[in-house]
N, C-alpha and C positions, 0 to 999 in steps of 0.2 A: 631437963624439963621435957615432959613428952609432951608434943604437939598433940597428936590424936585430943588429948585432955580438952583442947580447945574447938579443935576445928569439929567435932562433932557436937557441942552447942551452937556455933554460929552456922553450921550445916542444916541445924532444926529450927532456927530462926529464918535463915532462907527461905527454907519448904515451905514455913508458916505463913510467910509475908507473899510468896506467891500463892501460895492456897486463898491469901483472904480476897486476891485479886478476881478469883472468877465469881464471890457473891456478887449475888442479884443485886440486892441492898443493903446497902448497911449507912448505921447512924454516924455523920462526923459533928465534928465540934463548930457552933454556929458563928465561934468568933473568927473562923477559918477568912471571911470574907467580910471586911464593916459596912462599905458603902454599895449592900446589893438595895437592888430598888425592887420593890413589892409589888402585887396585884392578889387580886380575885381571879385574873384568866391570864390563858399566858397559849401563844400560837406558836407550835415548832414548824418551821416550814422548808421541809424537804425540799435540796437541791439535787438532781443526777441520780443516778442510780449507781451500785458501788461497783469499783473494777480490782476488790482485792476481797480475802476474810479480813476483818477488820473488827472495834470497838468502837462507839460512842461511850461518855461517862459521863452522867447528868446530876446537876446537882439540884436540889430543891431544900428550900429555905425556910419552914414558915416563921413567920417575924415571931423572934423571942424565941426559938427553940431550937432543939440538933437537927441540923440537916441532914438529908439522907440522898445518897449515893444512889444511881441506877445507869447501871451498865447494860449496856443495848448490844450483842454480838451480832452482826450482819455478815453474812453469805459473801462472795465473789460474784458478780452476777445480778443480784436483787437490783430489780428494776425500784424506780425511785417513790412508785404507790409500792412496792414490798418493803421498804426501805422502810418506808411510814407506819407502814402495819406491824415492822418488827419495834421499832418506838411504840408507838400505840399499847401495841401487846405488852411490852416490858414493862413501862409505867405500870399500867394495870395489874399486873403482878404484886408490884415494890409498893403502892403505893394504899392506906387505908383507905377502902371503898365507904366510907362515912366521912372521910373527912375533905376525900379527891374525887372530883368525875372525869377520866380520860375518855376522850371518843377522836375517831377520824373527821376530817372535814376535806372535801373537794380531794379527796382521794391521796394528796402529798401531803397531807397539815396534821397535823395533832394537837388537838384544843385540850390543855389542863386546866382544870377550873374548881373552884373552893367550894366545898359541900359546908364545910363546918369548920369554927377555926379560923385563925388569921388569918389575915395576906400572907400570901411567900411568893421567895425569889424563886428565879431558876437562871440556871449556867450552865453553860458546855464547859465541863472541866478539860478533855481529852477528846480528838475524835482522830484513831489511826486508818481512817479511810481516805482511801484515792477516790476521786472524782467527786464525792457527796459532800455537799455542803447542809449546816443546817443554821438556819435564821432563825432567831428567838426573838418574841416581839411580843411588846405588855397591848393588852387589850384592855 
């Protein structure tokens, strides 16, 4: 039996599964999570500033549909207002400017709030940062 035959599909399964790691957004499956609890606004509130490269990976819900995925890359370094601005900025990216309005508030906060459309959750799926913490809080 030759190996080769094998290890070079699950070689390209590998690649793929880390490639899908660095999108911005992507859609998961909504049954991923039952008991998320909803809003119209939702407050991320930056703790520290970071002491590594690191990820946040955010997840947003809206009631009744696929959730979507947003990976935040933060610096070594970023003080805990850059910290916010790189949340801030990535939402706004990942996220339908008709259906979300992302802005900063009091310089560490990131306010998400529902343009159109249901409630949704949101969740810290991941965060491989030292020192930052983030507090998610329904408004």
């Amino acid at each position: 039996m030759n190996l080769g035959m094998f290890a070079r599909p699950a070689l390209l399964v590998a690649v793929a599964l880390f490639a899908g790691q660095s999108v911005l957004a992507q859609d998961v499956p909504a049954a991923a999570a039952p008991d998320l609890k909803y809003s119209n606004k939702w407050r991320i509130e930056v703790k520290e500033g970071s002491n590594n490269d690191g990820v946040a990976r955010f997840l947003v819900t809206p009631q009744g549909e696929a959730a979507i995925e947003v990976t935040v890359n933060i610096r070594d370094g970023r003080s805990e207002n850059g910290v916010a601005r790189d949340v801030r900025d990535a939402f706004k990216a990942a996220l339908d400017k008709t259906r979300f309005k992302v802005e900063g508030d009091d310089f560490e906060d990131v306010l998400l709030k529902k343009k159109g459309g249901p409630d949704f959750a949101l969740q810290l799926l991941e965060s491989t940062l030292k020192g930052t913490h983030f507090d998610l809080e329904r408004e």
